[in-house]
C-alpha positions as CSV (number, residue, x, y, z in Angstrom):
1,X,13.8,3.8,-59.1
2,X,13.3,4.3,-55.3
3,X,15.3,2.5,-53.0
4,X,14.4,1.9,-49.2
5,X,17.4,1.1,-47.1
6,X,16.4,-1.1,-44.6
7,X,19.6,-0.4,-42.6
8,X,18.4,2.6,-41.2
9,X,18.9,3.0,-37.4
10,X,16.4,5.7,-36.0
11,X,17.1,6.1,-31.8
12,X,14.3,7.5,-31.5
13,X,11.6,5.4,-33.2
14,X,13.0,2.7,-31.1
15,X,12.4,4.7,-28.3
16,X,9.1,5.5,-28.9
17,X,8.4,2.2,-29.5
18,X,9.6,0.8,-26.2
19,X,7.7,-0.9,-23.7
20,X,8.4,-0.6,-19.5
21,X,8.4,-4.1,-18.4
22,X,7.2,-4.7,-14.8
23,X,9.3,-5.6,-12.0
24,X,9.3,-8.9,-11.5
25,X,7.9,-10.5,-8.6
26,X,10.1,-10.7,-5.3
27,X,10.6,-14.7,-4.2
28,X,10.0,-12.5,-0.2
29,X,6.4,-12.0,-0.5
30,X,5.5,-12.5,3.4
31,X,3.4,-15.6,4.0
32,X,2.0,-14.5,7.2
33,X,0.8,-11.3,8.8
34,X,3.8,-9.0,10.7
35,X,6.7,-11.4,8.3
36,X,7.9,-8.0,6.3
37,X,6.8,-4.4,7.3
38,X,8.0,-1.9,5.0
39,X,9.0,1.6,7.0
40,X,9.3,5.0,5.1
41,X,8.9,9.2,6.9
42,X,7.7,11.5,4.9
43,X,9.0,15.5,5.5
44,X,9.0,18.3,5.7
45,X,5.5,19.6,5.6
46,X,5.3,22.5,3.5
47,X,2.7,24.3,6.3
48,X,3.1,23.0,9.8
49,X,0.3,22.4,11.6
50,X,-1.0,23.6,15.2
51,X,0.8,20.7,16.8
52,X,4.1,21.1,15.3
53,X,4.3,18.0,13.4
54,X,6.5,18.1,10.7
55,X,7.4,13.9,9.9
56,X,4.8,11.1,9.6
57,X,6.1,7.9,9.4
58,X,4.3,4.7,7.9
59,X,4.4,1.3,8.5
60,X,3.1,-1.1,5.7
61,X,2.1,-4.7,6.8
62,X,3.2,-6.5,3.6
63,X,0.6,-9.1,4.2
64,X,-2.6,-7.9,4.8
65,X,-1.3,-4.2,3.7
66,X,-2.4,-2.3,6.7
67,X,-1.2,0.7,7.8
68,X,-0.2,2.6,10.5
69,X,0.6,6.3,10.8
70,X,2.4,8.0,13.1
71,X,2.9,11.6,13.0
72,X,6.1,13.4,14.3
73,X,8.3,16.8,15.2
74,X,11.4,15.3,14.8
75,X,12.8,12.6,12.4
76,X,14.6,11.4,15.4
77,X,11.5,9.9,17.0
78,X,11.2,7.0,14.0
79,X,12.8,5.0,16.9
80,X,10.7,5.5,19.8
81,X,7.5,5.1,17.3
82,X,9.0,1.9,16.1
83,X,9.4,0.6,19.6
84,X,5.4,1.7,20.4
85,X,4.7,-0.3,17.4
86,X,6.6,-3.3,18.2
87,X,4.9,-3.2,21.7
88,X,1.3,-2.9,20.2
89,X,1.6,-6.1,17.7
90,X,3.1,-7.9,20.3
91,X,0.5,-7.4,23.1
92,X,-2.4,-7.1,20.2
93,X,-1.8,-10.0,18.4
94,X,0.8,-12.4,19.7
95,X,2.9,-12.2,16.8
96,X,6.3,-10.0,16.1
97,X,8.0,-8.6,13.4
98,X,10.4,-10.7,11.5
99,X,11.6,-8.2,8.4
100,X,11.9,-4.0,8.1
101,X,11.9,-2.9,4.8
102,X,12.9,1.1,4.7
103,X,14.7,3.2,2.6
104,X,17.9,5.2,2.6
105,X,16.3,7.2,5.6
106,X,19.3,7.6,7.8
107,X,16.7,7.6,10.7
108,X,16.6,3.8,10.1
109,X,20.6,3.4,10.5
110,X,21.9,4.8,13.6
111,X,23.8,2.4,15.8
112,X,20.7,2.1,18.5
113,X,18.3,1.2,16.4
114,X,20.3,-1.9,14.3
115,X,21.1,-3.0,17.8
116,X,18.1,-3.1,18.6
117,X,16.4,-4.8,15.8
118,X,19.5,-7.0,16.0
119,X,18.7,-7.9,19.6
120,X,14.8,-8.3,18.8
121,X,16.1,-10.9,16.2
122,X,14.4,-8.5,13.3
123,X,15.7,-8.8,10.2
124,X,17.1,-5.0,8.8
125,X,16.1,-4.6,5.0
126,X,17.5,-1.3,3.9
127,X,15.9,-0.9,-0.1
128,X,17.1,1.4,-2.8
129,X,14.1,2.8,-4.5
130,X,15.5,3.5,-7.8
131,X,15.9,-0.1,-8.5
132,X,13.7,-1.7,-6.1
133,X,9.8,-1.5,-6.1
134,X,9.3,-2.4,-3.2
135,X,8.3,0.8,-1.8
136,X,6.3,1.8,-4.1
137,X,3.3,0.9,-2.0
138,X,5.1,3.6,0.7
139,X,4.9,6.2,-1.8
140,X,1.6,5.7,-2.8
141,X,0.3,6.4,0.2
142,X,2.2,9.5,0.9
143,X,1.1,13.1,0.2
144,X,2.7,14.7,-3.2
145,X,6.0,16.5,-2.1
């Protein structure tokens, strides 16, 4: 007689039959256009063109999802680029940024430039991308590295 023990505890079939569930939804979806813009650089390139850029750095409209892309030599200039930005919605479309997303980019964290979001009244998100997904949009649009 052939008995099946039903006790059997197999890691790896459970594994295998285990299912990624999404990320749920973020309750901060912006409502408007320029609410939440999401920030990330991208660098080193592996071949440097003519014009010595090395850096680009995106800026993801979490309404409407446009972009913009600036391209860089230095990681430093994420601030000055930022501030270009800032000036362009502002003269462009009336409107100013309320929310920036990044990452653990520690271009995003030096003292002048939480001062000055903090003096432009912009909120400063700073994201974890292992256990947000947030930025996944950010990555997406950036070249293989």
């Amino acid at each position: 007689m052939f008995f099946l023990n039903l006790s059997f505890d197999c890691t790896s079939c459970k594994l295998g039959k285990s299912k990624v569930l999404p990320f749920p939804h973020s309750a901060s979806r912006a409502s408007q256009c320029f609410d939440i813009i999401h920030s990330d650089v991208w660098g080193i390139a592996p071949i440097v063109p003519h014009a010595h850029y090395k850096y680009f750095v995106t800026f993801i409209n979490d309404f409407s999802h446009f972009t913009w892309v600036y391209f860089l030599r230095a990681k430093a200039e994420v601030f000055s680029v930022f501030n270009r930005l800032l000036a362009l919605i502002k003269t462009q479309f009336s409107a100013s940024i309320k929310v920036l997303r990044y990452d653990s980019g520690g271009e995003y964290m030096s003292n002048e430039f939480q001062d000055f979001l903090q003096s432009k009244g912009i909120i400063s998100q700073h994201l974890v991308l292992r256990h947000h997904n947030k930025m996944v949009l950010l990555r997406e649009k950036s070249p293989p590295s």
